[in-house]
C-alpha positions in Angstrom: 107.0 125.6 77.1 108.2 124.8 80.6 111.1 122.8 79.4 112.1 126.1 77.1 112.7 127.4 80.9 115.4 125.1 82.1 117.9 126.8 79.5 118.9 130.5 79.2 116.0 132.0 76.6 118.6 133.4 73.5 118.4 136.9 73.4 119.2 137.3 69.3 118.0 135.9 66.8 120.6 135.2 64.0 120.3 135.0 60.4 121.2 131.5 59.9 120.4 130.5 63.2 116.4 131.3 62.4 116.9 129.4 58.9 118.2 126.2 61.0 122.1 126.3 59.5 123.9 127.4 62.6 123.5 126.1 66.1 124.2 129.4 68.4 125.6 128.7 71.5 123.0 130.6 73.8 119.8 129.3 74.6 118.3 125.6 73.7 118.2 126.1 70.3 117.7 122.7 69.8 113.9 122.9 71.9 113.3 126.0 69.4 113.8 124.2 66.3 111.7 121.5 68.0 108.5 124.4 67.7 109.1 125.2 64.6 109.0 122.0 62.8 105.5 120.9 65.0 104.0 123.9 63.0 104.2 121.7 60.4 101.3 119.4 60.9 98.8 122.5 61.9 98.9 123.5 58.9 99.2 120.7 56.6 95.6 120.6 55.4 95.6 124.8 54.6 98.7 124.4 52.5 97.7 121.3 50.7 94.3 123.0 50.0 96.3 126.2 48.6 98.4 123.8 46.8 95.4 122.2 44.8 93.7 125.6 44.2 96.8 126.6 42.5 97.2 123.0 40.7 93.7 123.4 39.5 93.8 127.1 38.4 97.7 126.0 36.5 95.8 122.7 35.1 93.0 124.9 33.3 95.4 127.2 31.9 97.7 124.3 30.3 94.4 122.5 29.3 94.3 123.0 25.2 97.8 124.0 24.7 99.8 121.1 26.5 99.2 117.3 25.5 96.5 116.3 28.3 98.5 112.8 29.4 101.3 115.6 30.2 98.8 117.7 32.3 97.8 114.4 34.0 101.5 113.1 34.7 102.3 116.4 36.6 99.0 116.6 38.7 99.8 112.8 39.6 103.3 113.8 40.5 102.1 117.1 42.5 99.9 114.7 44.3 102.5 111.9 45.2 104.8 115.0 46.3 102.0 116.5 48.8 101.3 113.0 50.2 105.0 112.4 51.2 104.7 115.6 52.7 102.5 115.2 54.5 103.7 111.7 56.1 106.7 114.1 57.1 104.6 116.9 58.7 102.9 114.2 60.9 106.1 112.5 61.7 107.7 115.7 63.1 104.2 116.7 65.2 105.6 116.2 68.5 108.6 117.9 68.3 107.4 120.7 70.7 107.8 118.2 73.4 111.5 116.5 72.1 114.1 117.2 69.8 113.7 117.3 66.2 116.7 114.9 64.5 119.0 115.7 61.9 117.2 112.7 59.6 113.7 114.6 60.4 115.1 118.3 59.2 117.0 116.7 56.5 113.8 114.4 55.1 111.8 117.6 55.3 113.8 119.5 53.3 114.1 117.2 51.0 110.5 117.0 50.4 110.4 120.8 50.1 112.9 120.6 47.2 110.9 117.9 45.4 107.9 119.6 45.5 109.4 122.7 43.8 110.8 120.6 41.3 106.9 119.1 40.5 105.9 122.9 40.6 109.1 123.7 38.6 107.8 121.7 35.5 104.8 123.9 34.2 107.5 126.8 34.3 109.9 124.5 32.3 109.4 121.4 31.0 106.3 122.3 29.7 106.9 126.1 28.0 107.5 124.2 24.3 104.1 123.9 24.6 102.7 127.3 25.7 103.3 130.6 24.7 104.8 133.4 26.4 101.6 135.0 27.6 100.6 131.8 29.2 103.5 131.5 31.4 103.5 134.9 32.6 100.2 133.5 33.5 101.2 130.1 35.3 104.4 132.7 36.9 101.4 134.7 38.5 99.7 131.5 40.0 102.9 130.3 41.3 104.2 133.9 43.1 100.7 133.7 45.0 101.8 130.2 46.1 105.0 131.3 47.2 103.5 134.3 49.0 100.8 131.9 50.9 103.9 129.7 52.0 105.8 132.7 53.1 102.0 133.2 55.4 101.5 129.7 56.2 104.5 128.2 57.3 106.5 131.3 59.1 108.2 128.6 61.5 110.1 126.9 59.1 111.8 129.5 56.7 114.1 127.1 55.1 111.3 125.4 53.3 109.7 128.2 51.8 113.5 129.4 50.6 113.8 126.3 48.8 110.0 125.7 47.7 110.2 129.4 46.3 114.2 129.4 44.8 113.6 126.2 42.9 110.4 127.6 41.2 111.3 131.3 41.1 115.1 130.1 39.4 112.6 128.1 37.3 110.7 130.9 35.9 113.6 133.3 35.8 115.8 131.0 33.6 112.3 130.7 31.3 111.5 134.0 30.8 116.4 134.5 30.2 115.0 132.2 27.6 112.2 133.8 25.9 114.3 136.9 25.7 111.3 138.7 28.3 113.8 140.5 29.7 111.5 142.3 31.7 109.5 139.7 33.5 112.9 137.9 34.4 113.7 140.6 36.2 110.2 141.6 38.0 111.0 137.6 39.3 114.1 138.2 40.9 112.1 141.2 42.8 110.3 139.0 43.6 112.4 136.4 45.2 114.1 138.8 47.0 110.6 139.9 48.4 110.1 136.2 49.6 113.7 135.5 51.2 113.1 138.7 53.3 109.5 137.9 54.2 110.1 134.6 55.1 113.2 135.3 57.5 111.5 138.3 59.1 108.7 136.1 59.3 110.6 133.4 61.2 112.1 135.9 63.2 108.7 137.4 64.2 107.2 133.9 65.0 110.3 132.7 67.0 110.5 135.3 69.2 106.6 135.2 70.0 107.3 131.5 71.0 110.3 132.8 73.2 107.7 135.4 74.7 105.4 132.6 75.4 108.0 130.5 77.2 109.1 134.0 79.3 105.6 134.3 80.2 105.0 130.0 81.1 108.4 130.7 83.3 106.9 133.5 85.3 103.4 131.4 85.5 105.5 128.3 86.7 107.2 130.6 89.0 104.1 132.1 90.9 102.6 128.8 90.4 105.1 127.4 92.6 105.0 130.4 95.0 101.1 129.6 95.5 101.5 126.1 96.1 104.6 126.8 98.5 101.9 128.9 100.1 99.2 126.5 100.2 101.4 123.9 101.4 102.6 126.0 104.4 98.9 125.6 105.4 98.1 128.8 104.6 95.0 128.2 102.5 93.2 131.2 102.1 93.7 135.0 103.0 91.0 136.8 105.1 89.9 140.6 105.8 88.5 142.8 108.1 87.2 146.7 108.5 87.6 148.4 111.7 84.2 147.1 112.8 85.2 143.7 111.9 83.4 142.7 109.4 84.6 140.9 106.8 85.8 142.5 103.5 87.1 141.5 99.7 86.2 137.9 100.5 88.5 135.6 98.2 86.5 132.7 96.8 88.8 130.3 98.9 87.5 132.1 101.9 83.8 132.0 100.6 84.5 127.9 100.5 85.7 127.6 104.0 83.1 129.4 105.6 80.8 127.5 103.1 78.8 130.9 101.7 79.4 132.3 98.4 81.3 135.5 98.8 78.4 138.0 98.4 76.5 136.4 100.9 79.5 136.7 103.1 80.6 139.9 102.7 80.0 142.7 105.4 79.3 140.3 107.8 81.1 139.9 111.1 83.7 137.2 111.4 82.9 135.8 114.8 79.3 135.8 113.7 80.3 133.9 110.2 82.4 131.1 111.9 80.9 130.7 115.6 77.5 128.7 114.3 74.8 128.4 116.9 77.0 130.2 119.8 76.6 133.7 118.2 72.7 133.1 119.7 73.2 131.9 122.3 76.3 133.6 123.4 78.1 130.0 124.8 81.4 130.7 123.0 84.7 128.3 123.1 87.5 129.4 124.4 89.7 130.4 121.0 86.8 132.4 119.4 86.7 133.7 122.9 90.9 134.9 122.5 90.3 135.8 118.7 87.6 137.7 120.0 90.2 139.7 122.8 93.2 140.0 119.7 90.9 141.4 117.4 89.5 143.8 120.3 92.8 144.8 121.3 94.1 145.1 117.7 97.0 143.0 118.7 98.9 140.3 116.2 98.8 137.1 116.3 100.0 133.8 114.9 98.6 130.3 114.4 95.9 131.0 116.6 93.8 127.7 116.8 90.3 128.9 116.7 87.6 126.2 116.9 85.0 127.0 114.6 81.0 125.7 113.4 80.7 125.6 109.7 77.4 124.4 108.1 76.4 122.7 111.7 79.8 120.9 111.6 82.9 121.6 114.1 86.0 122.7 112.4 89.3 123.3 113.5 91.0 126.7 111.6 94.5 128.1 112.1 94.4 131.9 111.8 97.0 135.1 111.2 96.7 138.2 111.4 98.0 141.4 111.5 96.8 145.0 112.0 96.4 147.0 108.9 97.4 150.8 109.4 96.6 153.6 106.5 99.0 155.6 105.3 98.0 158.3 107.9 99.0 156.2 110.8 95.1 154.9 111.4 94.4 151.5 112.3 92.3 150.1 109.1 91.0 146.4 110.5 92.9 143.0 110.4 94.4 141.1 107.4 95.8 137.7 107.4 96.0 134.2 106.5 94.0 130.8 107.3 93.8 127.3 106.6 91.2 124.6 107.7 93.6 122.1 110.1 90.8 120.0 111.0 92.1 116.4 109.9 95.2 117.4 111.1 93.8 118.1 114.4 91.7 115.0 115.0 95.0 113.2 114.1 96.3 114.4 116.5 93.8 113.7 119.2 93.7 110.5 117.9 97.2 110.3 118.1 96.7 111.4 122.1 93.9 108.5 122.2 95.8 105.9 121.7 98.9 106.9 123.8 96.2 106.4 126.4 93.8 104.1 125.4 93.6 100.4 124.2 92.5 99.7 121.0 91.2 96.4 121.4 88.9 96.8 124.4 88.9 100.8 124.3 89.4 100.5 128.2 92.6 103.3 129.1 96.0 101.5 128.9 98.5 101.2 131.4 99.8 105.0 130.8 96.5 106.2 132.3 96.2 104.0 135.0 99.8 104.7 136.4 98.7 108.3 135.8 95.3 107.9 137.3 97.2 106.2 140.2 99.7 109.1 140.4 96.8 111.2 140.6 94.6 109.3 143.2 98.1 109.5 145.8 98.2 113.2 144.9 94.5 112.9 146.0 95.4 111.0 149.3 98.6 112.7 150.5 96.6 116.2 150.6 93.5 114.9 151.5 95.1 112.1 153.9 92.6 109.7 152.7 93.2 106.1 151.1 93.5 104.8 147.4 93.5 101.4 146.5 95.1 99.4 142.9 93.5 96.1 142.0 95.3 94.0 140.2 92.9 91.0 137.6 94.1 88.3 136.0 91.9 86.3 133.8 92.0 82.7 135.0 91.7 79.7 132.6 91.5 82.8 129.0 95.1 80.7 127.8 92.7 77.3 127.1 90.2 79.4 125.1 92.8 81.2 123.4 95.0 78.1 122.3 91.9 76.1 121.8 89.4 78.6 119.8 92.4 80.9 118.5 93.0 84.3 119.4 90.0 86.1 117.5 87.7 84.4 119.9 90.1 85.2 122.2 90.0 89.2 121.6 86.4 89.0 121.6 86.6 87.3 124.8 88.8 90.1 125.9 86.4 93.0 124.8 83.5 91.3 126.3 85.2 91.3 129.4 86.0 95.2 129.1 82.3 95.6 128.7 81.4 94.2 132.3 84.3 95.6 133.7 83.6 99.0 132.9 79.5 98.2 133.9 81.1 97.5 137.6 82.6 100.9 137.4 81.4 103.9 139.8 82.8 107.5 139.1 85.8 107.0 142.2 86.8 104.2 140.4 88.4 103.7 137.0 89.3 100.3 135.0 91.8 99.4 132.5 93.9 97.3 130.8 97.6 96.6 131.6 98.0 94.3 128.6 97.2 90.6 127.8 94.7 89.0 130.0 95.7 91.8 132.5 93.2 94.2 133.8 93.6 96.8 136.2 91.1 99.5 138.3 92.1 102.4 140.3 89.8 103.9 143.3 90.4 107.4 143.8 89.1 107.3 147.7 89.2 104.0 149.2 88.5 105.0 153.1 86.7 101.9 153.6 88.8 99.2 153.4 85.5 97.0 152.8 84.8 99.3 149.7 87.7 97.3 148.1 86.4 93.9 148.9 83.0 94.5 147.2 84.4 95.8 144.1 86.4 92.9 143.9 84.1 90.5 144.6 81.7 92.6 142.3 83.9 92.3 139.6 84.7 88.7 140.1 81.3 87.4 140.0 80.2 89.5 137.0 83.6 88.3 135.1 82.8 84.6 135.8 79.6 84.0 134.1 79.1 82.5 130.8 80.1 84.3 127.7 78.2 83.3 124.1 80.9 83.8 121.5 80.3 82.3 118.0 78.5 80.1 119.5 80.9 78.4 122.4 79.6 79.1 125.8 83.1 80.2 127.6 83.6 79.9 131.5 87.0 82.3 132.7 87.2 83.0 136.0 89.1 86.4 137.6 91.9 86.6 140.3 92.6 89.7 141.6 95.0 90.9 144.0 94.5 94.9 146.3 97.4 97.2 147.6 96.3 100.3 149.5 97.8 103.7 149.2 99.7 105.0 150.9 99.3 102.2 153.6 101.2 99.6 151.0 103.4 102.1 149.0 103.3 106.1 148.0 104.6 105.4 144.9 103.4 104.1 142.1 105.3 101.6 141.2 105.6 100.1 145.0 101.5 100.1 145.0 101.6 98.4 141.3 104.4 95.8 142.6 102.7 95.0 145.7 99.3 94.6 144.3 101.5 92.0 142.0 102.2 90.1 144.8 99.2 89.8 146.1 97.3 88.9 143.1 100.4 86.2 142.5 99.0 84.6 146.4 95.5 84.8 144.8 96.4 82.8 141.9 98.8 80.4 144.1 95.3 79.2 146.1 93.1 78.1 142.7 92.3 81.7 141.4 88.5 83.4 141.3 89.5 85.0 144.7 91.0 88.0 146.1 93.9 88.6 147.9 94.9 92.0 149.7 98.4 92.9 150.2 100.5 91.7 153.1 104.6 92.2 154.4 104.8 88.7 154.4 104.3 88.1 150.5 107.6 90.0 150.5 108.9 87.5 152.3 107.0 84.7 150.0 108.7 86.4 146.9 112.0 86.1 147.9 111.7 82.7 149.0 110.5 82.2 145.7 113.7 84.0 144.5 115.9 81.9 146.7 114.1 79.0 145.3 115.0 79.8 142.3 118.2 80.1 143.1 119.0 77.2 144.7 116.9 75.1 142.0 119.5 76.7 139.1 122.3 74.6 141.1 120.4 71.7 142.3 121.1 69.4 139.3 125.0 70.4 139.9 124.9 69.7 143.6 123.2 66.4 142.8 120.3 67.1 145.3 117.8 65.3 142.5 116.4 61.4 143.1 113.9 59.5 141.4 111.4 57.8 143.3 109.1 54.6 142.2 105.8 54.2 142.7 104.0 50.9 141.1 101.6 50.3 138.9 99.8 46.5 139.4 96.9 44.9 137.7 93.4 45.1 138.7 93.0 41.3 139.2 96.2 40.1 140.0 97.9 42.7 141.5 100.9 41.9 139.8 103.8 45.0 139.6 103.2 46.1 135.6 105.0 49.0 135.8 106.4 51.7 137.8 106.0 55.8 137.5 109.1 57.7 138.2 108.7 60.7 140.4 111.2 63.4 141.1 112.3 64.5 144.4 114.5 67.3 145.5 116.4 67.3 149.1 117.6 71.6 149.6 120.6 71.7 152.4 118.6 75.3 152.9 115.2 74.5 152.1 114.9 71.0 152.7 112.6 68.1 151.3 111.1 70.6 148.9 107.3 69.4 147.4 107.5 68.7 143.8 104.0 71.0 143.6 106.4 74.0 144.9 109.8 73.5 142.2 108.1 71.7 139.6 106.0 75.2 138.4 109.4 77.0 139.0 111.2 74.9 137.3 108.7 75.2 134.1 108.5 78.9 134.5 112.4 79.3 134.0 112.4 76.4 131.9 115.4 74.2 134.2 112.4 71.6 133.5 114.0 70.9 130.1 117.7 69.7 131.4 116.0 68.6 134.8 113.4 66.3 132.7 116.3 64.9 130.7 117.9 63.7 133.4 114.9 61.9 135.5 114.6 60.3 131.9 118.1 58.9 131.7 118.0 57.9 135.6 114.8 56.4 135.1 115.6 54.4 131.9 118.9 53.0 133.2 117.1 52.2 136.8 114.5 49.9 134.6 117.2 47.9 133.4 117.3 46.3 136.7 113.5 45.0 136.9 112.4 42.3 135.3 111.9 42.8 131.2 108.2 42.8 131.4 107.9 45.7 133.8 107.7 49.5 132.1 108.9 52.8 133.4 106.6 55.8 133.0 108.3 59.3 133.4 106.1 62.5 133.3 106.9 64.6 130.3 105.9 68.8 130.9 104.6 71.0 128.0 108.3 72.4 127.7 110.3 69.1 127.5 108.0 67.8 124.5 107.4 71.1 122.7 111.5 71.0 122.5 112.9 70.9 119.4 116.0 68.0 121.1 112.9 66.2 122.6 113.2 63.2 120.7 116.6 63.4 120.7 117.1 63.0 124.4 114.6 60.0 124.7 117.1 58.2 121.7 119.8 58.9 124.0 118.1 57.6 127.4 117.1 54.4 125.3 120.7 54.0 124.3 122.8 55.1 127.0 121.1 52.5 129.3 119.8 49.5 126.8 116.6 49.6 128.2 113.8 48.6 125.2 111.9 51.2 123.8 108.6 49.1 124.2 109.8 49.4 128.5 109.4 53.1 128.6 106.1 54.8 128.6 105.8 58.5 128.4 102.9 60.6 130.4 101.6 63.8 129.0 98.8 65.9 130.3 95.9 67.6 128.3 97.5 71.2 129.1 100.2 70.5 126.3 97.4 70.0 123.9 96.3 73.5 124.6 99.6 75.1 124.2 100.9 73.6 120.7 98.3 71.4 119.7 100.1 70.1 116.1 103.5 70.5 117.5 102.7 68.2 120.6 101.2 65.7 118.3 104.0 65.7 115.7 106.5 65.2 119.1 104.6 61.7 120.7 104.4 60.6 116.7 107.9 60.7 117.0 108.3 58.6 120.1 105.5 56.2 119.1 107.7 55.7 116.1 110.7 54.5 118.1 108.3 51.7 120.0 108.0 53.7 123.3 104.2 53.8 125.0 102.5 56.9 125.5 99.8 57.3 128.7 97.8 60.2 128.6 97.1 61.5 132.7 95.4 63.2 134.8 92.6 62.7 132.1 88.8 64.7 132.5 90.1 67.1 134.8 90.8 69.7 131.6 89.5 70.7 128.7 89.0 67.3 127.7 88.8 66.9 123.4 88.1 62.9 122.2 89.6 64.9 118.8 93.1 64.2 119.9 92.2 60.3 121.4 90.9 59.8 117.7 94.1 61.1 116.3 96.9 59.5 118.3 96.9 56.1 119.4 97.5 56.3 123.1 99.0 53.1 125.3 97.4 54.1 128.6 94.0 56.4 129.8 95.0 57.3 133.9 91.9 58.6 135.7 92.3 61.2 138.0 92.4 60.4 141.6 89.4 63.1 142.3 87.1 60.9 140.5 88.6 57.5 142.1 87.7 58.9 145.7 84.1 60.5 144.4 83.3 56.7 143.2 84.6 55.6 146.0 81.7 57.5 147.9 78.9 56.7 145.5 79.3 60.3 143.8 77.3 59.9 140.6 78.8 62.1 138.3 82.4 60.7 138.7 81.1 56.7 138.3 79.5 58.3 135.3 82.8 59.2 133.8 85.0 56.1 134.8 82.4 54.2 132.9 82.7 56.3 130.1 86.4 56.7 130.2 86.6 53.0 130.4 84.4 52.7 127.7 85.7 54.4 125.5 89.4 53.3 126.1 88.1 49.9 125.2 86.5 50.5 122.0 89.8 52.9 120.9 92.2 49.7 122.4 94.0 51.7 124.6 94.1 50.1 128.4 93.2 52.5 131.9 94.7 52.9 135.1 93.2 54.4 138.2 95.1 56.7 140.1 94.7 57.4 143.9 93.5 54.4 144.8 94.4 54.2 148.7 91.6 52.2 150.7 90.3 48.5 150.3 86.5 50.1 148.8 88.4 52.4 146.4 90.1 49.0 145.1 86.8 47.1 144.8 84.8 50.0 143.3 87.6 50.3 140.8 87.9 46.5 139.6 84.1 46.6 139.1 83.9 49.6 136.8 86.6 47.5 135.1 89.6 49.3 135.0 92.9 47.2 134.3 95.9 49.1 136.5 95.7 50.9 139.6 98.1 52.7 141.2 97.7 54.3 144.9 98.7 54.4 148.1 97.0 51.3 148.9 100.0 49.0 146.3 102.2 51.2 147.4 104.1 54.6 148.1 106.7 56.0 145.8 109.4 54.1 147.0 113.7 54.1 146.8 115.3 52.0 143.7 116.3 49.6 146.2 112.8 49.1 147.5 111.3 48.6 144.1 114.0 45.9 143.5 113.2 43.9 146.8 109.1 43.9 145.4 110.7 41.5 142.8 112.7 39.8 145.2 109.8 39.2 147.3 107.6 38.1 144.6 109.9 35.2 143.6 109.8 34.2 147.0 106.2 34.0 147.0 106.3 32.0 143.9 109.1 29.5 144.9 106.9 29.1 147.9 103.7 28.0 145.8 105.7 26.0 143.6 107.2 24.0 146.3 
């Protein structure tokens, strides 16, 4: 019916219109036809069993006077003619939700005409047979079928008309016939009777439909009115008397407060939704407001009203407004409510995480710049001290790159957990983001106050964590600014605490660093570093130095390691440990390491052809996507063998890009070139990648050279091992810092097969390498000779 509501309803009901021949143009006449033919199939089974009643009581009257094979023809007719009726009333069943088709009305009436004509044949083909009495008889059986259709099908006059003028022109033409005069004309009465009956029928029965649908539109209406209302949060009205007690308590009302409404009603509001407080007397601040509008019979709006339901805290929105009689008398409160408690912890949720971190739950860097903010407040009125500390996590990248970063969060979270276990009420800790951790203290008089927190907090952070069964080690830097002493704004304290925590991670890291003027000065030199560094390569202040590789036994020159150096107009001979780290944090590394490679590579082509070149490689040369590219194009550009160049890599590239870094050195082993892996033990050392590439060259760190050196167990532990190893895999080793006579002996017994130190030689100019060779073939002339 809610469909008959998006037309205009049609306000008469026309002759033809109701029998189906005319197509008025107001109102969805096409929707109303629609209802009348889905009638139909309701009551198919009350007309068929009128239909047989009749058959059986016109069958027993022609039994004996009409040849029985007739009687039996026309009852297997009248039953073919209900059965395709009856397919038709169940394919037009569900027009009350479409249009009925012209095929569909046109099929039905069709059947309606054939089953008069079956009904037709007692009347005529079959009077030879009876007399006149007997088809006054059969006439009476067949008027009471016509009268039930007019009862039965009221929707669908048109098939009555024809059902009844095919069988009433049937019997009038008979009894023309017979000369019975009489009865002829008692059938046209009768007919007449039946066309008005059935239209007035159809009239009466259409416009109870069109009632219906008037009544579905005003239901949909105030349907739609309710849900507007319950969507505007308004869920349920409330009621109060003058001594505030509840009255005419809706069922929606009785759910909220979780009573049913009997229980409910008479009692007082603030009693009904305050819970446990109404005892004690310990109520929150809104019921302690709805308490004071109520009181003062004042309106109000959206009141948020925190309220205890069942033992459970609820948040309600509430409206009301003072009810006044018609006398002018105030008569209590009536108004409007609705349970906003999900909404409301959304919200506070929402609040949460504008000021919290979600990983470590620790308060982000919102509420530490406002808890700094605060804490100078604090110290400008009170003219007392705050400080800002400033952690960094040493060594978390390696366990992140290595393990991945869910062991790394877990990491992170356990590291929350003992920061926040350091924590005293004047001080607060957070996270800035990252590996970043921050703490605030409120009143930091005593300068040593600072230093014990940090040094706390440092030893708690760097003991072992168990996670998934790795034992981590992560150490903590932190650098401490003072307020207002170091800045009275936040962002000067935040920026200098930077600094500082920048000089603790310049000396190794695990220590603390307080702020001091001169790291102002330490950051722009940095800046003016970086400055000069950005201009270096087209100033030409680069060169390569050489510094030679020989073999253990006979100290022969095997090969030589290019190192870069970098001579400032400004700044001077600058140490490769101070640009080399700027140059990989801005990433100049890439076109600086391209060109030591091409220098390097056309400088070898002056030593003799069994002597390599080694050039250092960083993370962000070989994780380049033009890596191999640029190596090709040192090979080429100066001729040199690919077999003659031998490319170093550390371990720390490994932990950046493990499959990346691989795929890279695959690339240059491909081409012929060497790869020597350096500065090996000192990280997290894996035998996983060892196994997996096949490296040229094992160099052992100096550290363990000099701790053989002096008879320190643990490193001739791992210069056996590494030699050991490097042996079984093929792959040769080199010994690195070798600078006394002992150092050289200790190494050659441990069996290393290359040294390189101080003790062969210093880096040294181009010029100097090339006279090595010189001298050598001096020496050996002289022998010879």
């Amino acid at each position: 019916m809610r469909t008959l509501a998006s037309k205009a309803l049609p306000k008469d009901l026309p002759v033809l219109a109701v029998l189906g021949l005319s197509e008025p143009a107001d109102g969805d006449w096409a929707r109303l036809r629609g209802l009348q033919f889905s009638t139909l199939r309701r009551t198919s089974f009350m007309r068929i069993s009128a239909q047989a009643a009749a058959a059986l009581a016109a069958a027993m009257l022609l039994l004996g006077r009409v040849p029985l094979l007739a009687v039996a023809s026309w009852l297997v007719l009248l039953a073919l003619s209900h059965w395709h009726g009856y397919r038709i009333d169940c394919s037009v069943a569900d027009t009350d939700r479409r249009h009925v088709t012209h095929d569909e009305v046109r099929a039905q009436m069709l059947g309606s005409i054939g089953n008069g004509l079956v009904w037709a044949l007692p009347l005529c083909g079959l009077a030879m047979f009876v007399d006149l009495q007997t088809q006054v008889k059969v006439w009476t059986v067949l008027a009471m079928l016509m009268a039930a259709s007019v009862i039965l099908i009221p929707a669908v006059p048109m098939s009555t008309l024809l059902f009844s003028g095919i069988v009433g022109g049937a019997a009038i033409a008979t009894f023309v016939l017979r000369a019975s005069y009489d009865m002829a004309a008692i059938a046209v009465l009768f007919m007449g009777i039946i066309l008005i009956g059935a239209i007035e029928g159809a009239r009466r029965y259409l416009a109870a439909k069109i009632a219906e649908a008037g009544l579905a539109e005003k239901d949909e209406v105030v349907s739609l009115l309710l849900r507007e209302f319950q969507e505007g949060q308004a869920d349920w009205l409330w009621q109060i008397d003058t001594g505030r007690r509840v009255r005419s308590v809706s069922p929606r009302f009785a759910y909220a407060l979780d009573r049913d409404a009997a229980g409910a009603e008479g009692m007082p509001l603030i009693q009904l939704i305050s819970g446990p407080a109404w005892e004690t007397g310990q109520f929150p601040p809104s019921l302690h407001e709805l308490a004071e509008r109520l009181k003062r019979r004042e309106p109000f709006s959206n009141l948020l009203v925190r309220a205890a339901i069942d033992g459970q805290a609820r948040w309600w929105e509430l409206s009301g407004t003072p009810r006044i009689n018609e006398n002018g008398v105030f008569d209590g409160f009536r108004g409007v409510g609705s349970d906003v408690t999900e909404a409301r912890e959304n919200s506070d949720k929402i609040a949460w995480l504008a000021r919290y971190d979600t990983l470590t739950g620790l308060p982000n860097r919102m509420m530490l710049t406002e808890t700094l903010a605060g804490a100078l407040d604090y110290a400008d009125k009170w003219r007392t001290r705050c400080a800002f500390l400033m952690i960094d996590l040493d060594r978390f990248k390696a366990v992140n790159d290595t393990l991945g970063h869910h062991i790394g969060d877990q990491l992170l979270a356990r590291v929350s957990e003992r920061l926040k276990e350091q924590m005293s009420e004047n001080e607060l800790c957070g996270r800035l983001g990252g590996d970043e951790f921050a703490i605030v203290i409120r009143d930091a008089s005593d300068a040593k106050h600072i230093d014990q927190v940090a040094r706390r907090v440092i030893h708690r952070l760097s003991q072992p964590y168990e996670i998934d069964q790795h034992t981590l080690f992560v150490g903590a830097s932190i650098g401490s600014a003072m307020g207002p002493r170091d800045g009275s704004s936040v962002e000067t304290l935040m920026r200098n605490a930077d600094l500082a925590l920048y000089r603790s991670k310049d000396t190794g890291g695990n220590t603390h660093c307080t702020y001091e003027p001169a790291l102002h000065a330490h950051a722009e030199e940095r800046r003016k570093l970086e400055f000069a560094l950005r201009r270096a390569m087209d100033r030409k202040e680069f060169h390569v130095v050489y510094q030679p590789v020989v073999d253990a036994i006979s100290e022969a020159v095997l090969s030589f390691e290019a190192l870069l150096r970098w001579d400032n107009a400004e700044h001077g001979a600058v140490s490769p440990a101070k640009f080399v780290p700027l140059a990989e944090d801005t990433r100049l590394i890439v076109p600086i390491g391209e060109w030591v490679l091409r220098e390097a590579c056309r400088e070898a082509m002056n030593w003799p052809p069994h002597v390599r070149v080694a050039v250092n490689v960083s993370g962000e040369q070989l994780l380049d996507s033009n890596f191999a590219a640029s190596v090709v194009g040192a090979l080429s550009g100066s001729g040199l063998p690919a077999h003659r160049l031998e490319i170093e890599v550390t371990e720390s590239i490994f932990l950046r890009d493990a499959s990346q870094a691989r795929a890279a050195l695959e690339q240059i082993m491909s081409l012929g070139c060497a790869v020597a892996l350096d500065d090996f033990g000192t990280g997290y050392s894996s035998l996983g990648y060892l196994r997996k590439l096949r490296f040229s060259t094992i160099k052992v760190d100096r550290s363990f050279v000099q701790g053989a050196a002096t008879g320190n167990a643990e490193s001739l532990a791992i210069i056996r091992a590494v030699v050991a190893m490097a042996d079984s895999l093929g792959m040769s080793t080199t010994a690195e810092g070798a600078e006394t006579e002992k150092q050289v002996q200790v190494i050659r017994k441990l069996g290393c097969r290359k040294i390189q130190g101080y003790f062969f030689g210093r880096p040294m100019s181009p010029t100097d390498a090339q006279g090595l060779f010189r001298s050598q073939a001096q020496v050996d002339r002289q022998s010879v000779a």
